[in-house]
N, C-alpha and C positions, 0 to 999 in steps of 0.2 A: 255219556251213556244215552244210551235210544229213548226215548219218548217210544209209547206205545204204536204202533202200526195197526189200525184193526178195520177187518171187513167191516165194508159199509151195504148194511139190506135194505135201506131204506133212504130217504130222501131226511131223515129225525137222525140217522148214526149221526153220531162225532168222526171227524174228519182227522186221523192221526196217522203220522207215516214216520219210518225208521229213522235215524241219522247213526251212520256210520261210526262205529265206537273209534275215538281220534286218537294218535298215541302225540303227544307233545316232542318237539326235534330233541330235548334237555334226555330224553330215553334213548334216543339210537341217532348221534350225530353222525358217523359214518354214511346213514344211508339218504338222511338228510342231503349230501351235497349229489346225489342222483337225484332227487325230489326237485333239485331247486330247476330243473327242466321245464318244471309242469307248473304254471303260472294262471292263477287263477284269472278270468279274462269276462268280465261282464260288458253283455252285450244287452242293448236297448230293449227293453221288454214291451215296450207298448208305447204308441205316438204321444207327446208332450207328458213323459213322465221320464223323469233323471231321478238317479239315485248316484250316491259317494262314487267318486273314482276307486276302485281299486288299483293298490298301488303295486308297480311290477316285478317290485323286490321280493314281495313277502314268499314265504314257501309255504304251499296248500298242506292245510289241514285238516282239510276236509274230503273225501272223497268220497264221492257220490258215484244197446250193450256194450260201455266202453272198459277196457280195462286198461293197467295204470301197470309199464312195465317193470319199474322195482319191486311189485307186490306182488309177482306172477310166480306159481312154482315150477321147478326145474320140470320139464316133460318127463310124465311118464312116473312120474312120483307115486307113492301110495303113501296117504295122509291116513293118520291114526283117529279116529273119533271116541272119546269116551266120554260115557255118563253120569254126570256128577249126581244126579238125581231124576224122580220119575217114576212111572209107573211102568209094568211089561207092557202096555198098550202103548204109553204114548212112547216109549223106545221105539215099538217094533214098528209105529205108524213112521217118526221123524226118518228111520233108517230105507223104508221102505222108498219113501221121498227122496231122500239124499242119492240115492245110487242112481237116478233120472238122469243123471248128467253122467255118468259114467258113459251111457252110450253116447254119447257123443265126444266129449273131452277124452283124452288119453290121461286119465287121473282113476286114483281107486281109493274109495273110502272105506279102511277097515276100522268094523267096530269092535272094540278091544275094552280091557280093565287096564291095558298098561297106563301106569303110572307117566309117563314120557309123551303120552298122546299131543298130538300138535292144536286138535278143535275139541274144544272140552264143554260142554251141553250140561246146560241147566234149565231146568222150565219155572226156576223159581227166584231165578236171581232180583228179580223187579217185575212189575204188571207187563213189560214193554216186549218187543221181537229186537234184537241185534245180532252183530254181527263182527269182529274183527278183519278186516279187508287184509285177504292174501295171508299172506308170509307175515303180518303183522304178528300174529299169535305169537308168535316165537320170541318177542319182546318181552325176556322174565321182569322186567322192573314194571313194563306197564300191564302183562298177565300173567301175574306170579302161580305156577302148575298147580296152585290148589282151585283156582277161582277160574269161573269160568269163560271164554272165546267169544260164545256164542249162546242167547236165553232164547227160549217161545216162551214166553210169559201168560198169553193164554189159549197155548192148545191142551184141549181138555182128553178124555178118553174120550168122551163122545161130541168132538166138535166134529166137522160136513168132513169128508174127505176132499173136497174141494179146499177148504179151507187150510186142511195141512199142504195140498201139494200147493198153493199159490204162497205161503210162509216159507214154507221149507227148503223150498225149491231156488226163493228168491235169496236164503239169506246166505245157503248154501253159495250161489253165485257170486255173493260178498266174496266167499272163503275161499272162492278162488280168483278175489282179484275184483271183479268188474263193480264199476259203479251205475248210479242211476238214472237212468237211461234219460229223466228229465232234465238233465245236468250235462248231458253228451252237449259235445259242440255243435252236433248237427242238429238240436233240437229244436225245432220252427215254432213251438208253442207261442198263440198269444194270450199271456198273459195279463186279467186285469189286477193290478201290481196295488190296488184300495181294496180290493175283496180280499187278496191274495194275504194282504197285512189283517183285518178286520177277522178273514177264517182264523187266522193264525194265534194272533195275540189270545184269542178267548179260549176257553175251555175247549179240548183236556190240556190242549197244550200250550198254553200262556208264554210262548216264542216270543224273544223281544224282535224290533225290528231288522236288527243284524243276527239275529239266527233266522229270519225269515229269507232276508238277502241270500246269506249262505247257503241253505237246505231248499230253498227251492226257486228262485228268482234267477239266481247266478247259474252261470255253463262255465265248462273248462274250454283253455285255450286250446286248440289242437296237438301243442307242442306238448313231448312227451309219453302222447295217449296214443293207444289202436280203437279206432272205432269204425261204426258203419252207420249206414244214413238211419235216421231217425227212425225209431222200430215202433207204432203204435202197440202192436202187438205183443211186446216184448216183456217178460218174468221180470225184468227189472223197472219197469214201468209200472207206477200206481194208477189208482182211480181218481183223478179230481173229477167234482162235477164241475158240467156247464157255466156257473155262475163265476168260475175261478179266471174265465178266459173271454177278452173283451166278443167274439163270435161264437159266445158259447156252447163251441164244442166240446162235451165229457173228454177226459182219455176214457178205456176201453177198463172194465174189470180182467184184468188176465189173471188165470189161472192155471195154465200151463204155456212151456219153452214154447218161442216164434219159431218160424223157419227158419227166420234171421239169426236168432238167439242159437240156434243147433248151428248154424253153419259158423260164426262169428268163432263161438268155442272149440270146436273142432279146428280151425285154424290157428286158434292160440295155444293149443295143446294138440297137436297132431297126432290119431295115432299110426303107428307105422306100417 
């Protein structure tokens, strides 16, 4: 389950970003033997620093604007949304979000009470922002239809409207699939891989070393994935600061789709 994700206003925020809710192969081996394409593939993050081989067997369970094609929905689909909980505000604020991608992607989010809904919203399941990637939802053993897809843990009635469309937006783009754009193969990031551990392990989010590997150190191998060249700009892109990266450069606070981002999805889901 996600660790919290939350906008950083200051140089004093805590520094927390999503992780991808993981479904284990032991829930859907069928789709497991497509997965096993996509090989997780760590490449050198920074000069005279090695970390564990990764070995080429294993099948990713993690995933992190690239999208991952077992997880993609059939084009043209309309995905059911309901709300497990909430207020009329923060519905009407998440909904108002979520349909951003519509103009772009050939996908349509209806928001419904049916009982059968495929992305099911809670804003209280835990403190954290997640996400179910793609077609995962649909895994009753690992998202049994009472419980929820997809949490915002903490958008409030009156959080910044910036703040819902950069959540919303992003995690919505899980639910259709794509991972984090820090993790893409084209990601050039350098990384200093002793801050990167040091942010990591301390409060809020006490990551041991191989969830730091995993969640943000490691990229996927090309094999598998659609991607496009490294998006600074990109919804699926967090805010590290400066200190994270040996020429510390920030990434970018993004709060709305790149260019890249609108044209990437429009491609994976065409519409006609």
């Amino acid at each position: 389950m996600c660790k919290a994700e939350e906008y950083i206003e200051d140089d004093q925020s805590p520094l927390r970003i999503c992780i991808d809710r993981i479904i284990p192969v032991q829930y859907n081996p069928a789709r497991s033997v497509a997965l096993r394409a996509i090989r997780q593939n760590f490449d050198t993050i920074a000069e005279n620093i090695s970390l564990p081989e990764l070995h080429s067997s294993g099948i990713v369970e993690r995933f992190s604007a690239a999208i991952i094609e077992p997880k993609k929905w059939e084009n043209g689909r309309t995905l059911k949304c309901r709300f497990l909980d909430g207020s009329n505000i923060q519905r009407n604020r998440v909904e108002d979000k979520a349909h951003i991608w519509e103009q772009y992607a050939n996908i349509k989010f209806e928001f419904t009470d049916a009982l059968d809904a495929e992305i099911r919203i809670s804003f209280s399941a835990d403190p954290g922002s997640w996400s179910a990637v793609g077609n995962d939802c649909l895994v009753e053993q690992y998202f049994p239809k009472f419980q929820p897809t997809m949490n915002f843990g903490w958008l409030r009635d009156g959080t910044d409207d910036t703040e819902y469309e950069r959540v919303v937006v992003h995690e919505f783009g899980h639910a259709l699939g794509l991972i984090h754009e820090h993790q893409s193969p084209s990601e050039s990031l350098k990384w200093n891989a002793d801050a990167v551990y040091a942010q990591f392990q301390g409060p809020p989010n006490f990551w041991t070393k191989d969830d730091i590997d995993h969640n943000i150190l490691e990229k996927y191998s090309p094999e598998g994935l659609k991607f496009t060249p490294f998006d600074p700009d990109s919804i699926m892109l967090y805010m590290f600061p400066g200190d994270l990266f040996l020429d510390h450069k920030p990434t970018k606070n993004n709060i709305h789709l790149s260019a890249q981002d609108e044209a990437f999805i429009k491609s994976m889901y065409p519409k006609p």
